[in-house]
Structure formats: structure tokens, C-alpha cells
mmCIF file of the N, C-alpha and C atoms, coordinates in Angstrom:
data_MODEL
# 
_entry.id   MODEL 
# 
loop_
_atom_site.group_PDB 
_atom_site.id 
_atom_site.type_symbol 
_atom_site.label_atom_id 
_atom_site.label_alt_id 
_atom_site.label_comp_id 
_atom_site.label_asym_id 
_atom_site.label_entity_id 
_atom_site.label_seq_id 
_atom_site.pdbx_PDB_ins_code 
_atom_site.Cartn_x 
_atom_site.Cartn_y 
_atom_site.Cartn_z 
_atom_site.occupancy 
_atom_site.B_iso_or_equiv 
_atom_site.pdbx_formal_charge 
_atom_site.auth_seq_id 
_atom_site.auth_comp_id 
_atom_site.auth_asym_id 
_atom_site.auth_atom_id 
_atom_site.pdbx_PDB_model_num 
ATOM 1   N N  . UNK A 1 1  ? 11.407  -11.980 -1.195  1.00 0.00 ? 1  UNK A N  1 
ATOM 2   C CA . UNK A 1 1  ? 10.421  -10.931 -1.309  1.00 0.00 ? 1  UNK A CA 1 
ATOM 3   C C  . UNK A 1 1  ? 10.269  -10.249 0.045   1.00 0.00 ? 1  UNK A C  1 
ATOM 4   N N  . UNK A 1 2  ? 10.021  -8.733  0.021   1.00 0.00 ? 2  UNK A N  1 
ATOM 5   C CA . UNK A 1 2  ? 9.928   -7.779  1.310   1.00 0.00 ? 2  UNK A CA 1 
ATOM 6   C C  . UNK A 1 2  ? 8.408   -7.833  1.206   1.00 0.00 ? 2  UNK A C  1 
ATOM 7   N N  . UNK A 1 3  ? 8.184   -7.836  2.606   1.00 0.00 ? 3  UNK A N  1 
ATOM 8   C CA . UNK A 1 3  ? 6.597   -7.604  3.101   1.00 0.00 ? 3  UNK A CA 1 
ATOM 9   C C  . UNK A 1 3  ? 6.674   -6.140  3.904   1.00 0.00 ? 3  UNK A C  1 
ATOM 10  N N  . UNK A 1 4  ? 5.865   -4.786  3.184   1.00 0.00 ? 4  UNK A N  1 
ATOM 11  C CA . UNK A 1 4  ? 5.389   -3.804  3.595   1.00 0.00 ? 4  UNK A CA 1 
ATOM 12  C C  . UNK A 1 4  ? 4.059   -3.389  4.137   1.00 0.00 ? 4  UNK A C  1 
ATOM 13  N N  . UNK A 1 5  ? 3.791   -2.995  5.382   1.00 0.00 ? 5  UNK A N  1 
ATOM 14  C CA . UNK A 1 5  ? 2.619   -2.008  5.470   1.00 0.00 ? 5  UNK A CA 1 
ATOM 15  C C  . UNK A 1 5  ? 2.715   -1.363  5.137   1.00 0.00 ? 5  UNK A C  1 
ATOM 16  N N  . UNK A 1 6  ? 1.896   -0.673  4.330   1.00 0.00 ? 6  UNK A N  1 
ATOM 17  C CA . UNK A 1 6  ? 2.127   1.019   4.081   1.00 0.00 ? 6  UNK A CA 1 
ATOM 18  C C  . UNK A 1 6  ? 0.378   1.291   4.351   1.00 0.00 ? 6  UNK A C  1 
ATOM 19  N N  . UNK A 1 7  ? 0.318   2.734   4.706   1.00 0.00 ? 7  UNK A N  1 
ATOM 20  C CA . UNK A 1 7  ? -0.662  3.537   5.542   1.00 0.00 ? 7  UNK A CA 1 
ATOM 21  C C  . UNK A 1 7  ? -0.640  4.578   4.653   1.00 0.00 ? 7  UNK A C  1 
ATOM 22  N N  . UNK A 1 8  ? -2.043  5.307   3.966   1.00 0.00 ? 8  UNK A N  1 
ATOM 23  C CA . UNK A 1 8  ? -1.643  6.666   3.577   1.00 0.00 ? 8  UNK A CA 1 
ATOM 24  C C  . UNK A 1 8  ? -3.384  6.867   3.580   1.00 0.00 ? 8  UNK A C  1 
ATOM 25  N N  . UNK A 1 9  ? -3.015  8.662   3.794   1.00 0.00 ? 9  UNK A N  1 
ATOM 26  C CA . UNK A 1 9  ? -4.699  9.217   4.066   1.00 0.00 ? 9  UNK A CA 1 
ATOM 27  C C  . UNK A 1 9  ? -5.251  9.664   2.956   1.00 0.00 ? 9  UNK A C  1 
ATOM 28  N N  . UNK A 1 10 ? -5.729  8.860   2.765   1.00 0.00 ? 10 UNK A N  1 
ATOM 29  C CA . UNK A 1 10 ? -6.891  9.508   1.280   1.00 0.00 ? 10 UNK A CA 1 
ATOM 30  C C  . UNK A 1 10 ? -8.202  10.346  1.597   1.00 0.00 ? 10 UNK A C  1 
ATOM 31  N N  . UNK A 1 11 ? -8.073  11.356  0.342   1.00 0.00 ? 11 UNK A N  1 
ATOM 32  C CA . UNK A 1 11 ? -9.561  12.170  0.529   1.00 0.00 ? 11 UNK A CA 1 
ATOM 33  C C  . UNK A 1 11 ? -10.484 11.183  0.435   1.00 0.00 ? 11 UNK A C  1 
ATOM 34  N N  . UNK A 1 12 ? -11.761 11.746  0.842   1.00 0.00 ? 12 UNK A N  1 
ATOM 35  C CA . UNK A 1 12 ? -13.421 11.088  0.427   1.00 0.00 ? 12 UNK A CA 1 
ATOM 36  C C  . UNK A 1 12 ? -13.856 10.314  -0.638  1.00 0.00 ? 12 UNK A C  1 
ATOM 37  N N  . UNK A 1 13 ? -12.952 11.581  -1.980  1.00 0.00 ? 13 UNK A N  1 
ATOM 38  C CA . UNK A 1 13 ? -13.666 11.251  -2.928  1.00 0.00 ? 13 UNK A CA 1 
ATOM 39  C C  . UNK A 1 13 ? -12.958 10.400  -3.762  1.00 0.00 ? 13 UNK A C  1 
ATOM 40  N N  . UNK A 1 14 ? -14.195 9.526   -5.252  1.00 0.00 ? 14 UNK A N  1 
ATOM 41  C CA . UNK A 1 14 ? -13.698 8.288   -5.413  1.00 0.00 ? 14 UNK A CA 1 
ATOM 42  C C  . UNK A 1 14 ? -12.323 8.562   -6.553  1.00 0.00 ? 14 UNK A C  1 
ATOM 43  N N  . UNK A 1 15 ? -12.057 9.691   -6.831  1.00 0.00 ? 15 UNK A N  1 
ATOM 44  C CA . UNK A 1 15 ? -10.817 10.035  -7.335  1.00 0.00 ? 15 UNK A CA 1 
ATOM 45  C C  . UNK A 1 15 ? -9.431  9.844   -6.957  1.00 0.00 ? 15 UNK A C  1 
ATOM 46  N N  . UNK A 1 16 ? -9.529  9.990   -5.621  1.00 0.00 ? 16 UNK A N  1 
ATOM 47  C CA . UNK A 1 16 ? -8.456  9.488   -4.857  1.00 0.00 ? 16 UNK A CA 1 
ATOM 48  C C  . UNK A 1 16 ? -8.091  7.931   -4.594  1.00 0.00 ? 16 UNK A C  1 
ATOM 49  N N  . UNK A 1 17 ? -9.500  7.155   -4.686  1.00 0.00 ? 17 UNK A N  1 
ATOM 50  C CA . UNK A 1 17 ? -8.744  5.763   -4.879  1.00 0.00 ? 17 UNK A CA 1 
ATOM 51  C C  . UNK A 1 17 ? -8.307  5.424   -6.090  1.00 0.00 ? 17 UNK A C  1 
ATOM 52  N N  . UNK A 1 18 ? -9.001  6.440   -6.942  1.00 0.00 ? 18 UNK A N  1 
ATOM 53  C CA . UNK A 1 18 ? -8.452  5.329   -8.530  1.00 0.00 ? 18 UNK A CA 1 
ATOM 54  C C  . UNK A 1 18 ? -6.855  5.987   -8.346  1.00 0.00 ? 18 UNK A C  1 
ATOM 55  N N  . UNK A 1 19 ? -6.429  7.179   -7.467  1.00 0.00 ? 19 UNK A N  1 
ATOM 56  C CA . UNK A 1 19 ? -4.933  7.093   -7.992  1.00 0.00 ? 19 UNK A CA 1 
ATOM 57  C C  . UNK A 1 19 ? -4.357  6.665   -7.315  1.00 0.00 ? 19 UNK A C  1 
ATOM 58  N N  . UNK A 1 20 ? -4.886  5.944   -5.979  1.00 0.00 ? 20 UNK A N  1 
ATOM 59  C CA . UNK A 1 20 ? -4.373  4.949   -5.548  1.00 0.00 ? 20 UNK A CA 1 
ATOM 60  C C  . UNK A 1 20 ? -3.597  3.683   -6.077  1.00 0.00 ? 20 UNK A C  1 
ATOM 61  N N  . UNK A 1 21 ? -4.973  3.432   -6.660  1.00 0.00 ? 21 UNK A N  1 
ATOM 62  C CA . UNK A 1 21 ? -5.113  2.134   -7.299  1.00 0.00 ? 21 UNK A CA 1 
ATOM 63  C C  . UNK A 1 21 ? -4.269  2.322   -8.507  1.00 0.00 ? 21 UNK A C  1 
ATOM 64  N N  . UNK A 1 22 ? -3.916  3.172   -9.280  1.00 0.00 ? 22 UNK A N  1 
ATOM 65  C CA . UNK A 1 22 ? -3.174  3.365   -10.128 1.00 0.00 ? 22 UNK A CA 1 
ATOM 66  C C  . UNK A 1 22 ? -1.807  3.350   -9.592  1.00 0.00 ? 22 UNK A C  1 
ATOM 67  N N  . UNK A 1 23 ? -1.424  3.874   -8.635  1.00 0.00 ? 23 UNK A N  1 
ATOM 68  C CA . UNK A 1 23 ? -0.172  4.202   -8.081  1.00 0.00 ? 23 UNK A CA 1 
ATOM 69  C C  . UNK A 1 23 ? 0.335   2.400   -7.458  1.00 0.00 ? 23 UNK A C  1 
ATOM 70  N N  . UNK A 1 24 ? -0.516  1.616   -7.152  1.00 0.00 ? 24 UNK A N  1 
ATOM 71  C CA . UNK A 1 24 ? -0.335  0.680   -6.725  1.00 0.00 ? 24 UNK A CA 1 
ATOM 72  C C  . UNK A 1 24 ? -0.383  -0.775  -7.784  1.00 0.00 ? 24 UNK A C  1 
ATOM 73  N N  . UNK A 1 25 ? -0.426  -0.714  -8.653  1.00 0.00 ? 25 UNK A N  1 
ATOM 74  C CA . UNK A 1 25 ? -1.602  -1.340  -10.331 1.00 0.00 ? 25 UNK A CA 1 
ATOM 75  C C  . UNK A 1 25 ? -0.009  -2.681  -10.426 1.00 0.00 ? 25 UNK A C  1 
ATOM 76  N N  . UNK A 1 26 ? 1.177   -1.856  -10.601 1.00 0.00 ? 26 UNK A N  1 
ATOM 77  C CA . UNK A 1 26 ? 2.200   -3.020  -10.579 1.00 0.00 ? 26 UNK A CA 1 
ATOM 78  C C  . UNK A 1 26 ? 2.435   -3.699  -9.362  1.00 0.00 ? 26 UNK A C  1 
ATOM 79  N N  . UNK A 1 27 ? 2.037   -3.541  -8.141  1.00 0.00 ? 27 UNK A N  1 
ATOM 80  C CA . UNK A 1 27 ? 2.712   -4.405  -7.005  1.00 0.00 ? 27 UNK A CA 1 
ATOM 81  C C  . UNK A 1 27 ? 1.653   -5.220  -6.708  1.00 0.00 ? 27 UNK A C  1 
ATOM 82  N N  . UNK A 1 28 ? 2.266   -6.594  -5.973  1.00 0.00 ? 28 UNK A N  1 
ATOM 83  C CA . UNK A 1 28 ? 1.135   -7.208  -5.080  1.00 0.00 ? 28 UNK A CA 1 
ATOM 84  C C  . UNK A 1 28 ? 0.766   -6.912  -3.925  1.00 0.00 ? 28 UNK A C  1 
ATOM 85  N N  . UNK A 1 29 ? -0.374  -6.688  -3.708  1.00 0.00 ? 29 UNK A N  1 
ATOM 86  C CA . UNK A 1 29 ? -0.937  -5.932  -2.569  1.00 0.00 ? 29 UNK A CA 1 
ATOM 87  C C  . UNK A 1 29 ? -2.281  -6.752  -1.986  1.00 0.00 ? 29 UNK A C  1 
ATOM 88  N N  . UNK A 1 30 ? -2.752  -6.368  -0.674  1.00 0.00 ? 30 UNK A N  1 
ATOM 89  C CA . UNK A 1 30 ? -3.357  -7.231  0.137   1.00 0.00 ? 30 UNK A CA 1 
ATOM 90  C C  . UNK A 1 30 ? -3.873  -5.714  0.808   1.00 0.00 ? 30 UNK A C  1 
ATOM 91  N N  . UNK A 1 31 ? -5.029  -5.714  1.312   1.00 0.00 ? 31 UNK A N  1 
ATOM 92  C CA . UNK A 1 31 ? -5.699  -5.023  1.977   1.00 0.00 ? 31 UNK A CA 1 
ATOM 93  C C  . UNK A 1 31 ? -6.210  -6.187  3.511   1.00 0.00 ? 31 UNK A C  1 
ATOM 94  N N  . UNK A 1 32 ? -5.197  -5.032  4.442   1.00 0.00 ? 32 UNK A N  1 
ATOM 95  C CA . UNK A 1 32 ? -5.253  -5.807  5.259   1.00 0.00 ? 32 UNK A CA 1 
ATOM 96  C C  . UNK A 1 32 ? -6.561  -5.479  6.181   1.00 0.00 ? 32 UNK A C  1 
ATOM 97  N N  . UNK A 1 33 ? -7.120  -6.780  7.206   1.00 0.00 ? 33 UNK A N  1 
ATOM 98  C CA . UNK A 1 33 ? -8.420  -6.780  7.372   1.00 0.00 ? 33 UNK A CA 1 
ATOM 99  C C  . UNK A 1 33 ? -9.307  -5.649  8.171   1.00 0.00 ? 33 UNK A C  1 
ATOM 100 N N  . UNK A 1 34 ? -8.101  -4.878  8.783   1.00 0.00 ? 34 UNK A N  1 
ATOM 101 C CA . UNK A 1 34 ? -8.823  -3.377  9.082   1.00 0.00 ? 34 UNK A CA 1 
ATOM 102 C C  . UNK A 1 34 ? -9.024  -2.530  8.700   1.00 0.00 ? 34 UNK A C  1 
ATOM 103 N N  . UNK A 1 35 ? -8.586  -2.650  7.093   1.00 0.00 ? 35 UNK A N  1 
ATOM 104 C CA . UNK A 1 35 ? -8.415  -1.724  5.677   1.00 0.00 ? 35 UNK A CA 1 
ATOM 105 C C  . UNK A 1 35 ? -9.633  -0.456  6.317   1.00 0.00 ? 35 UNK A C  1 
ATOM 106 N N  . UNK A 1 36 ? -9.286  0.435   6.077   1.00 0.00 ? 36 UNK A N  1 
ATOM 107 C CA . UNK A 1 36 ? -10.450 1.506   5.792   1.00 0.00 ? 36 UNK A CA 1 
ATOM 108 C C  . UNK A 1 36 ? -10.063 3.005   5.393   1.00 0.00 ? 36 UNK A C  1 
ATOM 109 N N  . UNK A 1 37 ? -10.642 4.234   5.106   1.00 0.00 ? 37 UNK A N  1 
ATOM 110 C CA . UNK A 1 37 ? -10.538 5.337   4.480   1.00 0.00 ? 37 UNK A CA 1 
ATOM 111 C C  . UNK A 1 37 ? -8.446  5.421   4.218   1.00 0.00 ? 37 UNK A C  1 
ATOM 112 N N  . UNK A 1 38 ? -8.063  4.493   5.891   1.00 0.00 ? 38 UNK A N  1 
ATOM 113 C CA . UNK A 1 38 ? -6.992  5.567   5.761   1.00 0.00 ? 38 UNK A CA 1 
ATOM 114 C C  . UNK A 1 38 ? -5.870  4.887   4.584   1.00 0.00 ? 38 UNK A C  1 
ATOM 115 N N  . UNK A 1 39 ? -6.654  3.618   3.591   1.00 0.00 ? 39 UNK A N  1 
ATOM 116 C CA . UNK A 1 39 ? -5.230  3.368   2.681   1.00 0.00 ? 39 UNK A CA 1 
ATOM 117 C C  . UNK A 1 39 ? -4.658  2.085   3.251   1.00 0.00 ? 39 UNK A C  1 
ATOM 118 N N  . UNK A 1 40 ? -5.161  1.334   3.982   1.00 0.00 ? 40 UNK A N  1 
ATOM 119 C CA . UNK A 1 40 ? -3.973  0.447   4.784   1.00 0.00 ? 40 UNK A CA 1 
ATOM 120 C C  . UNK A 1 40 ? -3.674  -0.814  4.233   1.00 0.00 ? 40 UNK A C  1 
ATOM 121 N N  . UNK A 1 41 ? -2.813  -1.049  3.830   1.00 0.00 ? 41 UNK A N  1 
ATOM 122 C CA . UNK A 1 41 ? -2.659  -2.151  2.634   1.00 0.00 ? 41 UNK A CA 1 
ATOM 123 C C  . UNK A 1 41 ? -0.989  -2.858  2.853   1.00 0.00 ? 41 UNK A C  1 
ATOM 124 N N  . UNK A 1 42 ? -0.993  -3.980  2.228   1.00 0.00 ? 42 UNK A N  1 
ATOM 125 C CA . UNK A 1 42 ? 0.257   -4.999  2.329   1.00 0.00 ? 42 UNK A CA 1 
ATOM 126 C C  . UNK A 1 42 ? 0.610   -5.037  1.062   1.00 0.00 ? 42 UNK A C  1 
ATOM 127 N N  . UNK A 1 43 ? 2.222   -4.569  0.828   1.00 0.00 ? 43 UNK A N  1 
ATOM 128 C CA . UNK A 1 43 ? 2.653   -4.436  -0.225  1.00 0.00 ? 43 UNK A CA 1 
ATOM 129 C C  . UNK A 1 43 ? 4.121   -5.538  -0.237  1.00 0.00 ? 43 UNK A C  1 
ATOM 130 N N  . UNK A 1 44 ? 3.792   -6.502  -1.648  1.00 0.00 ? 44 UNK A N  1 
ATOM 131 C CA . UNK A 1 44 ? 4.739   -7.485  -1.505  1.00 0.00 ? 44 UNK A CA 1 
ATOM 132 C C  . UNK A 1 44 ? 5.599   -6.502  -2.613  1.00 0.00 ? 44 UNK A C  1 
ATOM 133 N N  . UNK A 1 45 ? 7.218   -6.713  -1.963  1.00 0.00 ? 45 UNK A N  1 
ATOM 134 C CA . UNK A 1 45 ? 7.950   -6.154  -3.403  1.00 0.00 ? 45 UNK A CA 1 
ATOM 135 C C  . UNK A 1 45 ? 8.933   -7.283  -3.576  1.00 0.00 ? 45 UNK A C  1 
ATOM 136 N N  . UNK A 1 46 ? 9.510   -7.434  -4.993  1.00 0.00 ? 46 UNK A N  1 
ATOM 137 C CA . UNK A 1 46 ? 10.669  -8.585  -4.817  1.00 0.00 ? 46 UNK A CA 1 
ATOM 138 C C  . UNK A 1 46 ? 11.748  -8.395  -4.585  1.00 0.00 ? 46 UNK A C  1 
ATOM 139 N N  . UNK A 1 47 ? 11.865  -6.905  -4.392  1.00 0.00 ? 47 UNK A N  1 
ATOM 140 C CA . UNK A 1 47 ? 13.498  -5.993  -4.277  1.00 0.00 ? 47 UNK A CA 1 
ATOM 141 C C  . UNK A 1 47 ? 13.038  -4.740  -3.787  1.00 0.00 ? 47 UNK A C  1 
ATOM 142 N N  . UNK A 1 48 ? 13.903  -4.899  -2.286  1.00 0.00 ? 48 UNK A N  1 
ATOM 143 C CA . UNK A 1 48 ? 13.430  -3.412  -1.559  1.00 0.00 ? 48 UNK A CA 1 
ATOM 144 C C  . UNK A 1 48 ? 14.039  -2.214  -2.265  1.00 0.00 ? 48 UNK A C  1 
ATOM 145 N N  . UNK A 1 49 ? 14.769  -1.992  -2.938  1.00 0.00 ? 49 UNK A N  1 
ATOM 146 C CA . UNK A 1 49 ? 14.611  -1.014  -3.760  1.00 0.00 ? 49 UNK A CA 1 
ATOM 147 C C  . UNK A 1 49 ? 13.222  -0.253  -4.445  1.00 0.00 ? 49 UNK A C  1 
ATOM 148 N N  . UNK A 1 50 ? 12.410  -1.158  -4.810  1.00 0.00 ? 50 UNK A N  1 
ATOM 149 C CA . UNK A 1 50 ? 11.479  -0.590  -5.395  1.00 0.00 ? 50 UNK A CA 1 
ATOM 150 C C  . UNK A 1 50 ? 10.493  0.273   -4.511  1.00 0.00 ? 50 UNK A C  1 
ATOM 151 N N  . UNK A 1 51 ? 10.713  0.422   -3.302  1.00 0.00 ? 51 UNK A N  1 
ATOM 152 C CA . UNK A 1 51 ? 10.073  0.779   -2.272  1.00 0.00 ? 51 UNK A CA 1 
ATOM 153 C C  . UNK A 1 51 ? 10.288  2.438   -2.384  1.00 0.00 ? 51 UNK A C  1 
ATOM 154 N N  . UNK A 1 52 ? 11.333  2.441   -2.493  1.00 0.00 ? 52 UNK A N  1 
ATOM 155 C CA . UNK A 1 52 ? 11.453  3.891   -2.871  1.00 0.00 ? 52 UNK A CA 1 
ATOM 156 C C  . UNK A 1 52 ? 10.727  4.582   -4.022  1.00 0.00 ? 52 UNK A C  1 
ATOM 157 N N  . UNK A 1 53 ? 10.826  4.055   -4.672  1.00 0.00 ? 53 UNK A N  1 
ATOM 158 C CA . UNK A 1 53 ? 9.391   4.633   -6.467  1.00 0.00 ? 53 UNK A CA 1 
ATOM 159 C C  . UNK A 1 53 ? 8.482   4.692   -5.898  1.00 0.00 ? 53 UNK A C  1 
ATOM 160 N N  . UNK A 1 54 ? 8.222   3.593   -4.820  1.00 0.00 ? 54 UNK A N  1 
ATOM 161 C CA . UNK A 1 54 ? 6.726   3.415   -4.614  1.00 0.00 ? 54 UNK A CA 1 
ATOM 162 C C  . UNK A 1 54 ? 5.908   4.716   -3.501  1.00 0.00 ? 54 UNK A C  1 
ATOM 163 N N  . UNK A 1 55 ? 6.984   4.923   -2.340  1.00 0.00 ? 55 UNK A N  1 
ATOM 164 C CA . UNK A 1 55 ? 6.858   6.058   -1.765  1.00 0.00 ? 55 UNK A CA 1 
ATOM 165 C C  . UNK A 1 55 ? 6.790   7.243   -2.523  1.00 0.00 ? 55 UNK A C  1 
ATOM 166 N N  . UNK A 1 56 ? 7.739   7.635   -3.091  1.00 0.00 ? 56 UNK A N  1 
ATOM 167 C CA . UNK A 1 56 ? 7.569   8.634   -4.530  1.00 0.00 ? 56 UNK A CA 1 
ATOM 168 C C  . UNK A 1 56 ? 6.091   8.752   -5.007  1.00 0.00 ? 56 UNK A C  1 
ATOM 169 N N  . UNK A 1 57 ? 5.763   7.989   -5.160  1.00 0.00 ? 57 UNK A N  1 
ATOM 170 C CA . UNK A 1 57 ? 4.526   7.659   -6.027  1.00 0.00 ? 57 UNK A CA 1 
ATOM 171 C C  . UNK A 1 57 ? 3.385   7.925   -4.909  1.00 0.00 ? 57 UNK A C  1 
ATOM 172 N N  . UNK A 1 58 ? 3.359   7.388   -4.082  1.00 0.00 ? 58 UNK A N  1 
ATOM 173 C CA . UNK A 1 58 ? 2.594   7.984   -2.779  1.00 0.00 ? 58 UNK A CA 1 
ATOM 174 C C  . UNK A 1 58 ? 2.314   9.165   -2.115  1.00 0.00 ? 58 UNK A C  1 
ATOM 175 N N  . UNK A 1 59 ? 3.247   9.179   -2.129  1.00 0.00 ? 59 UNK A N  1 
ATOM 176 C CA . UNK A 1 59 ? 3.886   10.673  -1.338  1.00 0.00 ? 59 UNK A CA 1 
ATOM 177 C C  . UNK A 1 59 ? 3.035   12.037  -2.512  1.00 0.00 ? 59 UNK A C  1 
ATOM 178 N N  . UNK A 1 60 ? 2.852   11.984  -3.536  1.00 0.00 ? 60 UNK A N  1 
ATOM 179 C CA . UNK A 1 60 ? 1.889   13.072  -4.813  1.00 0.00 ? 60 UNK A CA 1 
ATOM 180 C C  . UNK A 1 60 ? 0.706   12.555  -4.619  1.00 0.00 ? 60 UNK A C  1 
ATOM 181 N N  . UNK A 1 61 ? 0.076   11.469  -3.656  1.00 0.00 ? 61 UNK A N  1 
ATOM 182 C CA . UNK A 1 61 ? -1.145  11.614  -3.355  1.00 0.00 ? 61 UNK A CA 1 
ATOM 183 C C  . UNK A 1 61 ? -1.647  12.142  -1.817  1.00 0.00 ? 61 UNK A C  1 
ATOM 184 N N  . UNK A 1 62 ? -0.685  12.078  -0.898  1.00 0.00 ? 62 UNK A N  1 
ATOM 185 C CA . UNK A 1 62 ? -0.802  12.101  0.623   1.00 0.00 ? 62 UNK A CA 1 
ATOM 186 C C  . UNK A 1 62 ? 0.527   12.451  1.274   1.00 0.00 ? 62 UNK A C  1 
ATOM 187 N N  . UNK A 1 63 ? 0.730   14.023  2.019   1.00 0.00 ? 63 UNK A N  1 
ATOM 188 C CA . UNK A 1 63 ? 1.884   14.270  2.587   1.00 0.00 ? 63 UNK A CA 1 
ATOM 189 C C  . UNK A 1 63 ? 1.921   12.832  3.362   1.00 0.00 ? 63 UNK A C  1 
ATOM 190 N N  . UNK A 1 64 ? 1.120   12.090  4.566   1.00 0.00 ? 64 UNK A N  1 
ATOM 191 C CA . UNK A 1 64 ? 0.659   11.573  5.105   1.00 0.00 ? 64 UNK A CA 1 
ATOM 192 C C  . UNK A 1 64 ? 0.676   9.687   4.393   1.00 0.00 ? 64 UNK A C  1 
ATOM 193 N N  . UNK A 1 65 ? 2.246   9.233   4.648   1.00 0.00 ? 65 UNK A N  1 
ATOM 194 C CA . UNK A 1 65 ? 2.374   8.297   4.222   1.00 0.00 ? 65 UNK A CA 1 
ATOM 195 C C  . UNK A 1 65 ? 2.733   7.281   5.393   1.00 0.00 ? 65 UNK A C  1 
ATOM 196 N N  . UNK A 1 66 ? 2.877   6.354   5.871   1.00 0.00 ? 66 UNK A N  1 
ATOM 197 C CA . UNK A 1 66 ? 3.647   5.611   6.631   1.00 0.00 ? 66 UNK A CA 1 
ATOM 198 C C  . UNK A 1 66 ? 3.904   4.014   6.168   1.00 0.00 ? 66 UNK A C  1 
ATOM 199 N N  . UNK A 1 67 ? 5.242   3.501   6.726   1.00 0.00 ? 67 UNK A N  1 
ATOM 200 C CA . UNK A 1 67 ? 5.693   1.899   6.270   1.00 0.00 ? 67 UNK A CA 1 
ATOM 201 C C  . UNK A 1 67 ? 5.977   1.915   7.154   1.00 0.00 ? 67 UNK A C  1 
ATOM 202 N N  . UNK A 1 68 ? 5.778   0.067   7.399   1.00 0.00 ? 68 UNK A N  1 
ATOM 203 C CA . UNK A 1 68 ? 6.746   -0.561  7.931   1.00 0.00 ? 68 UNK A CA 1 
ATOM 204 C C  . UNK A 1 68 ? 7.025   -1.926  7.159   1.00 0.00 ? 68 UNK A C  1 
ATOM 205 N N  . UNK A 1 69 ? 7.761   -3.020  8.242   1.00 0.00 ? 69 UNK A N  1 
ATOM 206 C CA . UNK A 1 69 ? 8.364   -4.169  7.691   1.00 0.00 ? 69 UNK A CA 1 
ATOM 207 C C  . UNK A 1 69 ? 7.288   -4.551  8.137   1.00 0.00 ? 69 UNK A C  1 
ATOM 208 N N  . UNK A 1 70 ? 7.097   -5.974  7.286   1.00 0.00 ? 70 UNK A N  1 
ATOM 209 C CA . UNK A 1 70 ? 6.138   -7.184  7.814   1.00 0.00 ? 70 UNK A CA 1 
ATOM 210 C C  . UNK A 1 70 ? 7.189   -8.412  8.103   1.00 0.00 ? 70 UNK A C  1 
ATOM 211 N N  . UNK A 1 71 ? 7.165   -8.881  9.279   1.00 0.00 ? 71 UNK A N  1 
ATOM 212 C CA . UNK A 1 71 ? 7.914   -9.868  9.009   1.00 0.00 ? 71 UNK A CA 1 
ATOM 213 C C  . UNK A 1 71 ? 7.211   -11.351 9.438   1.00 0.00 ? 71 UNK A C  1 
ATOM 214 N N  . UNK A 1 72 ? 6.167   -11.316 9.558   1.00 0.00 ? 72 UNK A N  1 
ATOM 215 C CA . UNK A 1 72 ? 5.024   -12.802 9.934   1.00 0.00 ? 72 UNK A CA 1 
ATOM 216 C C  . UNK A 1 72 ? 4.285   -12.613 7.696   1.00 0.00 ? 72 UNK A C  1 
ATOM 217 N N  . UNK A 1 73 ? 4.626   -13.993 7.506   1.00 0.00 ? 73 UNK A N  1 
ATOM 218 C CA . UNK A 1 73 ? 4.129   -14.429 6.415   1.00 0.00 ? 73 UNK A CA 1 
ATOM 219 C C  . UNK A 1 73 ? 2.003   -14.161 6.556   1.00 0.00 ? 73 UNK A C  1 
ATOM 220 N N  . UNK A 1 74 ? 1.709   -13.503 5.144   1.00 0.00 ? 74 UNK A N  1 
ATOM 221 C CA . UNK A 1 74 ? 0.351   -13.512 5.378   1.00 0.00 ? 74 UNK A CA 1 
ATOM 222 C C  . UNK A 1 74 ? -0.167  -14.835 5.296   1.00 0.00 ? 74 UNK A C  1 
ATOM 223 N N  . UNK A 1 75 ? -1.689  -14.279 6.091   1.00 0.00 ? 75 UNK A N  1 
ATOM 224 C CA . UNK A 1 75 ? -2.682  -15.825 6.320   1.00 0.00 ? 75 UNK A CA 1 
ATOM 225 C C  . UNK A 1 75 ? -2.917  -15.879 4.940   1.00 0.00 ? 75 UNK A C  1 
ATOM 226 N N  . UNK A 1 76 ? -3.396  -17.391 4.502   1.00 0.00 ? 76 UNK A N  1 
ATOM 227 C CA . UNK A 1 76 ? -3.892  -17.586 3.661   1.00 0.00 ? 76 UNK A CA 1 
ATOM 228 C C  . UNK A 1 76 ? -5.577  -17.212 3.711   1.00 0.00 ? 76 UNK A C  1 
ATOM 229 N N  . UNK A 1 77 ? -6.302  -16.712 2.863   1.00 0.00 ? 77 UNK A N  1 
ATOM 230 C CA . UNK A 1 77 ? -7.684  -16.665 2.683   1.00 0.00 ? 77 UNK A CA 1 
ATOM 231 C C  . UNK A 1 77 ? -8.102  -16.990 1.238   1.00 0.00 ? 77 UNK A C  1 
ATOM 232 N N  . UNK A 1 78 ? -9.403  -17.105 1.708   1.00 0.00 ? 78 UNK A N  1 
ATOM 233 C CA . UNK A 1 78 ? -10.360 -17.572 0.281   1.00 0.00 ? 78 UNK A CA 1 
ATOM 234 C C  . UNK A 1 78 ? -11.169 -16.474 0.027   1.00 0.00 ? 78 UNK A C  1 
ATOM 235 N N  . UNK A 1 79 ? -11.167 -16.272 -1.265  1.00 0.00 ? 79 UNK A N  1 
ATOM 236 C CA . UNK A 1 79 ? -12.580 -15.203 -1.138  1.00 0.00 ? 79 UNK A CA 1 
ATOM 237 C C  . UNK A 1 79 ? -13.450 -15.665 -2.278  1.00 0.00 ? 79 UNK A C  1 
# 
């Protein structure tokens, strides 16, 4: 499995997260702990291929996308 940051700027309003959240609904994802307005989230994929749909898919909510690799395994937490 590939570990992604991805970064993207969302408007204000709460419309923009649900198509977030829609755009994101099949992957495993982690909001990482500085999460805020701008989108910043950990995206597990099981085949870097899919990374590309997923940008696609991003990219119709926010010119304003960015990735990278993760390569330190996430902490475990409880919530």
C-alpha cells in the first residue's frame, strides 16, 4: 500500500466538504493532525495507479491540489 499527502484548498462553505468527502468516500484516509480549511489529509491507496482518478477527482474541486509520498508508517491513535 502507497501512503499520500494530499493538500487541496477548499471554499468556506459546507458544500465544498461534502464534495470532498464524496470525492474521497472510496479511499482510506486520515486527517492529519494539522488538518484545517486547507484539505490536508493521508490517503492510503493499494495501487498507485489509483492516484491518478483520485487527482482527477480533485483537481474539479480545487485548481490548487498538492501530493506527496509518505514514507514513515502512521501513528497509531484511539479516538
Amino acid at each position: 500500500m502507497s501512503l499520500w499527502r494530499v493538500r487541496i484548498s477548499l471554499g468556506d462553505d459546507p458544500h465544498s466538504q461534502e464534495l470532498l468527502d464524496a470525492a474521497l468516500a472510496e479511499q482510506r484516509v486520515w486527517a492529519t493532525p494539522d488538518a484545517d480549511k486547507a484539505g490536508d489529509v493521508i490517503i492510503d491507496l493499494p495501487h498507485d495507479d489509483g492516484l491518478g482518478v483520485l487527482l482527477n477527482r480533485l483537481h474539479l474541486l480545487s485548481p490548487s491540489v498538492f501530493v506527496s509520498s509518505v514514507n514513515q508508517p502512521l501513528p497509531v491513535t484511539s479516538s
